[in-house]
C-alpha positions as CSV (number, residue, x, y, z in Angstrom):
1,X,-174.0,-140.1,-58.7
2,X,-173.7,-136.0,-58.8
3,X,-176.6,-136.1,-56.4
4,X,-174.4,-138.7,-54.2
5,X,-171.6,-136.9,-54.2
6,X,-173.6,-133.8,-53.1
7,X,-175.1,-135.0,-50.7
8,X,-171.9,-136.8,-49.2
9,X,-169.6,-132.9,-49.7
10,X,-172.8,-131.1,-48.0
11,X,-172.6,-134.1,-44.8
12,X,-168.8,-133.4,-45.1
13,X,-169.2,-129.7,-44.8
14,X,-171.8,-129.4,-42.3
15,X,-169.1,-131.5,-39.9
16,X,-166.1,-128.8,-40.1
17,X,-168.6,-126.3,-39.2
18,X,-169.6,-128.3,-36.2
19,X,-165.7,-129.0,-34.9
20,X,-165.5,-125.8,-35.4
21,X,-168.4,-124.1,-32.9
22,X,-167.7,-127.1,-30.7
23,X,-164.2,-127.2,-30.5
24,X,-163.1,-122.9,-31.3
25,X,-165.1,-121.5,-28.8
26,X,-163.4,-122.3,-25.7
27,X,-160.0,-121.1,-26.5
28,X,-161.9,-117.5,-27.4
29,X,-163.1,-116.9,-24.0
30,X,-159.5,-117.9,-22.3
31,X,-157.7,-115.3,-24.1
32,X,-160.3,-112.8,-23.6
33,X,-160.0,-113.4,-19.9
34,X,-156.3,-113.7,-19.1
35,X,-156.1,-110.3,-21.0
36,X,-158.2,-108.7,-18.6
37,X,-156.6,-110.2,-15.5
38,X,-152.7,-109.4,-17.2
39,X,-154.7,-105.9,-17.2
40,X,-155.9,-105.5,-13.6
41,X,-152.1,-106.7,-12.2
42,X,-150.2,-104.5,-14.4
43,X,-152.5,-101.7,-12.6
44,X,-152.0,-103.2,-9.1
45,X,-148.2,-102.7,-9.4
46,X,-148.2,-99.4,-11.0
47,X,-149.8,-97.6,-8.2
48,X,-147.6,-99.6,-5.6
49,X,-144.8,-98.3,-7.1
50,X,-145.4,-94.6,-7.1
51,X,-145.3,-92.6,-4.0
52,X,-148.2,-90.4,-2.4
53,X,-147.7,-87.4,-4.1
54,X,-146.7,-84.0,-1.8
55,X,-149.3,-81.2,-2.5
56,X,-147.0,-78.4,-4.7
57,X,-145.4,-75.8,-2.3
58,X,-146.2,-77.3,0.7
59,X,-143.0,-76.2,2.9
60,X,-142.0,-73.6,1.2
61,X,-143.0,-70.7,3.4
62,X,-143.1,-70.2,7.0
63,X,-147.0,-70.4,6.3
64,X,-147.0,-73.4,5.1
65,X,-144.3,-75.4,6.9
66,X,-144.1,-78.9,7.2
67,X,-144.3,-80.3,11.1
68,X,-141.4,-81.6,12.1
69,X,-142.0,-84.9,14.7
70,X,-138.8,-85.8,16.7
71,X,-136.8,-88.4,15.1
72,X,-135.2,-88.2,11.8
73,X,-136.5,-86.3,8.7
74,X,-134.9,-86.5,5.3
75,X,-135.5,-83.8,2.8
76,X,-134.4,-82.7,-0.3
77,X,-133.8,-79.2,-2.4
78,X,-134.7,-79.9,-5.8
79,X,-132.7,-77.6,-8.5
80,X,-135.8,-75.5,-9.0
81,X,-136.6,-75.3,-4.8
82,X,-135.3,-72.1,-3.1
83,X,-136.7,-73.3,0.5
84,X,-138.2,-75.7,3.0
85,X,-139.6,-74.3,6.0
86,X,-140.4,-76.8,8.7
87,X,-142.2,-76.1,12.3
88,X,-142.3,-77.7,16.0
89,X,-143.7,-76.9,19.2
90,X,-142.2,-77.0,22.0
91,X,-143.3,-77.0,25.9
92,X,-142.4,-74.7,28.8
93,X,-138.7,-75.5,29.9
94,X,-137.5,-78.0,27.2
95,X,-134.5,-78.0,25.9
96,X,-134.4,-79.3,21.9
97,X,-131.7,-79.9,20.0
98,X,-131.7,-79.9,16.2
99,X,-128.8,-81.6,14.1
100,X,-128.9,-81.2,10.2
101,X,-126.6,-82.8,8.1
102,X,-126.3,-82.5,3.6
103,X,-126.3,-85.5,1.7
104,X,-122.9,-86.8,0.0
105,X,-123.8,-85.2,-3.4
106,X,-124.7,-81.5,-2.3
107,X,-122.6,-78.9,-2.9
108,X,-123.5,-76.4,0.3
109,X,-126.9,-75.7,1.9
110,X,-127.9,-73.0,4.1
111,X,-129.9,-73.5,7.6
112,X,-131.4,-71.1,10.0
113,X,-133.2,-71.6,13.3
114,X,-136.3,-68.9,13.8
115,X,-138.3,-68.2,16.9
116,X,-142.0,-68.5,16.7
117,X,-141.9,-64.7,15.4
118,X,-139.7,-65.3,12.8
119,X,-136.4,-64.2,14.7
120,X,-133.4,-65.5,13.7
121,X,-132.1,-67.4,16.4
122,X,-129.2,-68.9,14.3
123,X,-128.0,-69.4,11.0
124,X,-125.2,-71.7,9.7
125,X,-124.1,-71.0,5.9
126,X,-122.7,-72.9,3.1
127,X,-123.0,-76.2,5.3
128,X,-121.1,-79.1,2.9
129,X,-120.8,-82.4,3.5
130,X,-120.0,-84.5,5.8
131,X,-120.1,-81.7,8.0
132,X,-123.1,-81.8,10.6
133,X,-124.4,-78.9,12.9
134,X,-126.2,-79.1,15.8
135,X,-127.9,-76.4,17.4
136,X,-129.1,-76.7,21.3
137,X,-131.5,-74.4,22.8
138,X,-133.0,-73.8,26.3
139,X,-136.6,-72.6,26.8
140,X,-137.8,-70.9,30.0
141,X,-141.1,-72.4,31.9
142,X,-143.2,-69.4,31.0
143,X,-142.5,-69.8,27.0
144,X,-144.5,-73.0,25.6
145,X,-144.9,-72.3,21.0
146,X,-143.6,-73.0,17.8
147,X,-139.9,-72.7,16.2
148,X,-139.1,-72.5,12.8
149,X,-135.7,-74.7,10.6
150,X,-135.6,-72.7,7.1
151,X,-133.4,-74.6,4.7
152,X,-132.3,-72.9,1.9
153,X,-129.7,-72.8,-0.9
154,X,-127.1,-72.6,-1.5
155,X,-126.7,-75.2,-3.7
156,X,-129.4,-78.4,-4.5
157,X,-129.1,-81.0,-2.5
158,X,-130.4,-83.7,0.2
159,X,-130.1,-83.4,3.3
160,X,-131.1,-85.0,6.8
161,X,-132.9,-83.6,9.7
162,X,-132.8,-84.8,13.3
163,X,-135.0,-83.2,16.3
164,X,-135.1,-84.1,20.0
165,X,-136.7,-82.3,22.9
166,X,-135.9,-83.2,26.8
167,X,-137.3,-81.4,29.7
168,X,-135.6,-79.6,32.0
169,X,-134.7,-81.0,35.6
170,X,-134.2,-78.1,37.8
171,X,-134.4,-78.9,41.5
172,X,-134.9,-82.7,40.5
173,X,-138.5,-80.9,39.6
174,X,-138.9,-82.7,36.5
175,X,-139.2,-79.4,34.8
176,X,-137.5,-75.7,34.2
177,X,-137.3,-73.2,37.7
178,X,-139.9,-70.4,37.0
179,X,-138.1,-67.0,35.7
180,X,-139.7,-64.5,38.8
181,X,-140.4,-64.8,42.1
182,X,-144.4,-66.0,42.2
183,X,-143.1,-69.3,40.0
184,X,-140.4,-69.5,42.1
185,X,-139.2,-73.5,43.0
186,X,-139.4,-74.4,46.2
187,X,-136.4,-76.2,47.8
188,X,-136.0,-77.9,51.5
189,X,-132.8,-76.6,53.3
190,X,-130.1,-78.8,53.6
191,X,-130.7,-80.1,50.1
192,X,-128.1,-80.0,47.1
193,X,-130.0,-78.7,43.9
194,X,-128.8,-78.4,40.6
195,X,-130.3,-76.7,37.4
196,X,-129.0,-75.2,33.9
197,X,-130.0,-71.6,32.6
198,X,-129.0,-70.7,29.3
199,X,-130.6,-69.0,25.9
200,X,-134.0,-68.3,26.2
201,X,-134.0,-69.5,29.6
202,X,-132.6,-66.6,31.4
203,X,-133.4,-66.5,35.2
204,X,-134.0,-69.8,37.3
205,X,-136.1,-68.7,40.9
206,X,-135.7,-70.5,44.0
207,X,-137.7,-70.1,47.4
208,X,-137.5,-71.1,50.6
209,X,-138.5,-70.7,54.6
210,X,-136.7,-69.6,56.8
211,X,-136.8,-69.7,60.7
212,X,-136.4,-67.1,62.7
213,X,-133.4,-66.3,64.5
214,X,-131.4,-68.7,62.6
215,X,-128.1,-68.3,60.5
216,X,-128.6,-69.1,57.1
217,X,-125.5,-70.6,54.9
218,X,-125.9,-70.4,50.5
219,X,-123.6,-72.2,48.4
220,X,-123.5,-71.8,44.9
221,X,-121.4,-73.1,42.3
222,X,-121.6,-73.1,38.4
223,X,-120.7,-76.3,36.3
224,X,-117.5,-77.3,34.7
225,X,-119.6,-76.4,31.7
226,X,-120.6,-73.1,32.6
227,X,-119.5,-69.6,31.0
228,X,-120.3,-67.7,34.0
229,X,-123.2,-67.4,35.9
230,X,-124.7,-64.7,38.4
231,X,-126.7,-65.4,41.8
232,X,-128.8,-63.1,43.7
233,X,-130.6,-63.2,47.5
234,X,-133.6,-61.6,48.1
235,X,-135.7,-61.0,51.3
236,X,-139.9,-61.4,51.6
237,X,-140.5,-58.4,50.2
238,X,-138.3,-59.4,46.8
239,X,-135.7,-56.5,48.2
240,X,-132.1,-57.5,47.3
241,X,-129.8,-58.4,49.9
242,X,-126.1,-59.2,47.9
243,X,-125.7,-60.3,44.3
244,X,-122.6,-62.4,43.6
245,X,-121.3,-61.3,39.2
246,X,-119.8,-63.6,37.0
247,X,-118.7,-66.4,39.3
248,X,-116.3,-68.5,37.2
249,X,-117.0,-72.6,36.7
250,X,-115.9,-74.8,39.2
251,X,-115.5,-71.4,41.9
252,X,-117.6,-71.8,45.0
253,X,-119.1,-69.2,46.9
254,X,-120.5,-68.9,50.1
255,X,-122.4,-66.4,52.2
256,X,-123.9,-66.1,55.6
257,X,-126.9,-64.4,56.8
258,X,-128.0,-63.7,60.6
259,X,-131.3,-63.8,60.8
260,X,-133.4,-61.9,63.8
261,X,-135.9,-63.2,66.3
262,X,-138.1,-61.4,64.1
263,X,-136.7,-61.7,60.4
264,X,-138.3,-65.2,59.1
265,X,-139.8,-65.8,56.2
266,X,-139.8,-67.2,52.7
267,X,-136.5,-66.2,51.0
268,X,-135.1,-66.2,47.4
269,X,-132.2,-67.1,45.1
270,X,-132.5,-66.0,41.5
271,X,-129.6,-67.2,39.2
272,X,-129.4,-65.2,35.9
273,X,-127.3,-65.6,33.2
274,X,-124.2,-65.0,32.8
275,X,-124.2,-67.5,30.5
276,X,-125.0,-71.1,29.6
277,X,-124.3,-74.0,31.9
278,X,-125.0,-76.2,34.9
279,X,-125.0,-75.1,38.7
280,X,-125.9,-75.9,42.2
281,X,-127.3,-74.4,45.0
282,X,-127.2,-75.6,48.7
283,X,-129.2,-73.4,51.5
284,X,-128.9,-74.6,54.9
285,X,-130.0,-72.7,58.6
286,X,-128.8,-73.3,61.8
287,X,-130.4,-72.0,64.9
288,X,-128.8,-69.1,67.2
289,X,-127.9,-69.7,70.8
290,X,-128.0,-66.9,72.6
291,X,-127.5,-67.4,75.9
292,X,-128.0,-70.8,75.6
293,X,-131.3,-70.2,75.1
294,X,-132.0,-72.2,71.7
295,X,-132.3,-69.3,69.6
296,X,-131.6,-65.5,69.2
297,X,-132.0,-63.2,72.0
298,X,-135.5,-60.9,71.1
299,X,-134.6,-57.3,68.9
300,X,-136.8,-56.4,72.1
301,X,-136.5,-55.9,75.1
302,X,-140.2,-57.8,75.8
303,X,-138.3,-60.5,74.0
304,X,-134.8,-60.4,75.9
305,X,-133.3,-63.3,76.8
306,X,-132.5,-63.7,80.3
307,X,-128.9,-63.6,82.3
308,X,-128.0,-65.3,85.2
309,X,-125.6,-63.7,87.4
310,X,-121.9,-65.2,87.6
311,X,-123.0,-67.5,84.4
312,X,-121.0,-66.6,80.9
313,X,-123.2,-66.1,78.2
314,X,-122.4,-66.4,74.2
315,X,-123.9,-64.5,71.2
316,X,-124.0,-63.6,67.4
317,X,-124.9,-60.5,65.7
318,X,-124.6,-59.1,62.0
319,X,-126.9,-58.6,59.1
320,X,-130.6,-58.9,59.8
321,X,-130.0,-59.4,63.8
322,X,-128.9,-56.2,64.7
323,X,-130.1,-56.0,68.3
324,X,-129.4,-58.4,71.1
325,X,-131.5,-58.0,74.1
326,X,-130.8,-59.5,77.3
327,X,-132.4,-59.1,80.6
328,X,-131.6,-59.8,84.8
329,X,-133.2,-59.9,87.7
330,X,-131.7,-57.4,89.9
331,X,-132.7,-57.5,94.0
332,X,-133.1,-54.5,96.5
333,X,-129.4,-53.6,97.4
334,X,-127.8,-55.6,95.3
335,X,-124.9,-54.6,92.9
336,X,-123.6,-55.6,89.5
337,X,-121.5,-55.4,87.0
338,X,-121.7,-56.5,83.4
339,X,-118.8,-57.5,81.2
340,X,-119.1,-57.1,77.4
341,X,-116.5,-58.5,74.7
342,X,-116.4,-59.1,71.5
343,X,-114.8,-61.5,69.9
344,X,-110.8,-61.2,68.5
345,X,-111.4,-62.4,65.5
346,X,-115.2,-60.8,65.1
347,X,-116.0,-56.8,65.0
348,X,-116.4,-53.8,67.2
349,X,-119.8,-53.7,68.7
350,X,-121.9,-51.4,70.8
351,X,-123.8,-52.0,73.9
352,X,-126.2,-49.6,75.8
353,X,-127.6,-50.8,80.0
354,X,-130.9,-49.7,80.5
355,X,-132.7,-49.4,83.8
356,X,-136.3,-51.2,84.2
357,X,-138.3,-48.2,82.5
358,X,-135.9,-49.2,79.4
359,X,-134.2,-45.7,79.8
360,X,-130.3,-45.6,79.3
361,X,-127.8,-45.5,81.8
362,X,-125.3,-45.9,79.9
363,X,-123.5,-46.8,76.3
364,X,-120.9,-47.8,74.7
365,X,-119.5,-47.0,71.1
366,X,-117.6,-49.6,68.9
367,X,-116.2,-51.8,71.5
368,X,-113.1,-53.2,70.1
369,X,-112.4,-56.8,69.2
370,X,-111.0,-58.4,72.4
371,X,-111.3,-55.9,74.8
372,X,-114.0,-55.9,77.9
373,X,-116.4,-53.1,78.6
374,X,-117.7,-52.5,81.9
375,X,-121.4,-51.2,82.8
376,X,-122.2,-50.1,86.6
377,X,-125.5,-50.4,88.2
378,X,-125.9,-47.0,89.5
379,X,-125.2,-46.8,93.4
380,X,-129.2,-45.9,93.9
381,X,-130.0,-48.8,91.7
382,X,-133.9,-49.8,92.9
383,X,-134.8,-53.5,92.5
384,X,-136.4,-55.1,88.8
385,X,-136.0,-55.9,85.4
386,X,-132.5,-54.3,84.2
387,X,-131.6,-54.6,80.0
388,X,-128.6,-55.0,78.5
389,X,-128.8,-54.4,74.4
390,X,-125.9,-55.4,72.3
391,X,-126.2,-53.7,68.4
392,X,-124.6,-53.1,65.6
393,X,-121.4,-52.1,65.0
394,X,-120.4,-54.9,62.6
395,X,-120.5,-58.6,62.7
396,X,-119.4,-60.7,65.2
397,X,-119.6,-63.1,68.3
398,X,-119.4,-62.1,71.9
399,X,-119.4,-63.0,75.4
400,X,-121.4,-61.2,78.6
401,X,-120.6,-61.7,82.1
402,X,-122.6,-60.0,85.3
403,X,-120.9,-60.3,88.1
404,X,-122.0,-59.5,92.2
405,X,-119.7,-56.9,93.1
């Protein structure tokens, strides 16, 4: 019976262990397996959650400035931070505009706008919230670089950042007016043009052809927005002719200009500051009639302009046409006499006659404003070519009259 009942314990025994291996093993391996997956998603969330880490001191000198894209930028001054430098470029004849604004919480940050040679351009102080500055800036066509926005406290704090850049429209170019004569923009007569100068942008250049023996007209009048601006005409050689100061927003000014038979050209306008703000600019030409004859009568007397006899004639001098030449055909025996006078409203003028060898006859000094001056053919008067030359004295219209006598 002990051997039985051995026997039967030992079969009994030998069962357990074999539920056990059977049965236990399973539920080993699932644990060990959901803790490594529990493992590998705790992980994955961790590094979603944390930010990519900023290299230490990046931004916090010029040298090492962060770019700033257009747009909006938020930053922050940490308790232990002193600055944060940021940098843009910027292209030939934009205009940016920077806008920076603290956070609720900060107490008062400092901001400062440098040139690419760390110039201070501006600087606004103690800057609380909700207080937001903006700061607009002009650049000429010639500069294309970098600028500099230094933040500094102050006191810690957040704040935002917002940059935008649009480019000049001078002329309806699409872009900035050069700032001297060889980048000078060229502009069609008859044409309204507006631009802006202002900042950095100091001098806009215009340029322009002009016929010859016209009579040029220039309008010019700064913006409502304008603090004042200054205008300038120059001849071919870059010589100036007038220069209008401090013309006041909203005042227009207008000039004339005779131009010669021999006096055409490319012409220029330079506006200059003055001051910031808007303007426009209107150059328009009209062509002399001397004489009728479609243009200005010649500085010459090669290029005089011919007389008939009994027939009134009209004509213009000033400025650059300072000599009117006229000529008639004068017959064997045959006498005249010619008629000069200037207009009432214009200015006294002077007139020479000259004989065919262009020698003078006679002339006349500052003929008044409304009164006639006769010229004689001498009594011994041979036949040919005879000149009559109208010059300065001032400026002013006339009207010539030969007559058979």
């Amino acid at each position: 019976m002990k051997n039985i009942t051995a026997i039967i314990l030992l079969i009994c025994g030998m069962a357990v262990l074999l539920a056990v291996a059977c049965g236990g093993g399973e539920p080993e391996e699932q644990v060990e397996t959901a803790v490594d997956t529990s493992g590998e998603i705790e992980e994955q969330e961790e590094s979603a959650e944390t930010p990519a880490e900023i290299p230490e001191g990046e931004g916090d000198t010029a040298a090492d400035a962060i770019v700033l894209n257009e747009g909006v930028t938020e930053g922050e001054l940490e308790p232990e931070e002193t600055d944060d430098w940021y940098v843009f470029s910027v292209n030939g004849g934009e205009i940016f505009n920077v806008s920076f604004t603290p956070s609720n919480e900060a107490e008062g940050i400092n901001v400062g706008i440098l040139d690419g040679e760390l110039d201070d351009i501006r600087t606004e102080w103690d800057v609380k919230p909700p207080v937001c500055k903006e700061f607009n800036y002009m650049t000429p066509a010639e500069f294309s670089g970098d600028y500099y926005i230094h933040v500094f406290q102050g006191s810690p704090g957040g704040y935002t950042l917002e940059l935008s850049k649009v480019m000049q429209n001078d002329g309806l170019s699409g872009t900035d007016a050069g700032g001297r004569a060889p980048d000078a923009l060229e502009i069609t007569l008859g044409e309204a043009v507006g631009g802006i100068i202002g900042d950095q942008d100091e001098s806009d250049w215009y340029s322009f052809e002009v016929p010859s023996g016209s009579i040029l007209e220039i309008s010019f009048t700064p913006g409502y927005d304008s603090e004042g601006a200054n205008v300038e005409f120059l001849d071919t050689e870059i010589d100036n002719i007038w220069t209008e100061w401090d013309i006041h927003a909203g005042v227009t000014i207008t000039r004339s200009m005779q131009m010669s038979s021999s006096s055409g050209g490319i012409y220029y306008i330079s506006v200059f500051k003055g001051a910031n703000g808007t303007y426009s600019l209107t150059v328009t030409a009209v062509s002399q009639d001397d004489a009728g004859s479609g243009t200005d009568a010649g500085d010459r007397a090669v290029d005089a302009a011919a007389l008939e006899t009994g027939q009134p004639a009209c004509g213009i001098i000033g400025d650059y046409d300072e000599k009117d030449w006229y000529s008639i055909e004068v017959a064997e025996g045959q006498n005249l006499i010619f008629l000069v006078t200037p207009d009432a409203e214009g200015e006294s003028l002077n007139a020479e006659l000259c004989d065919p060898d262009q020698n003078v006859i006679k002339t006349e000094w500052d003929i008044a404003p409304g009164i006639s001056c006769e010229f004689n053919l001498p009594d011994d008067a041979v036949a040919g070519t005879y000149y009559l030359n109208i010059f300065k004295g001032g400026n002013g219209s006339y009207t010539l009259l030969a007559e058979e006598i």
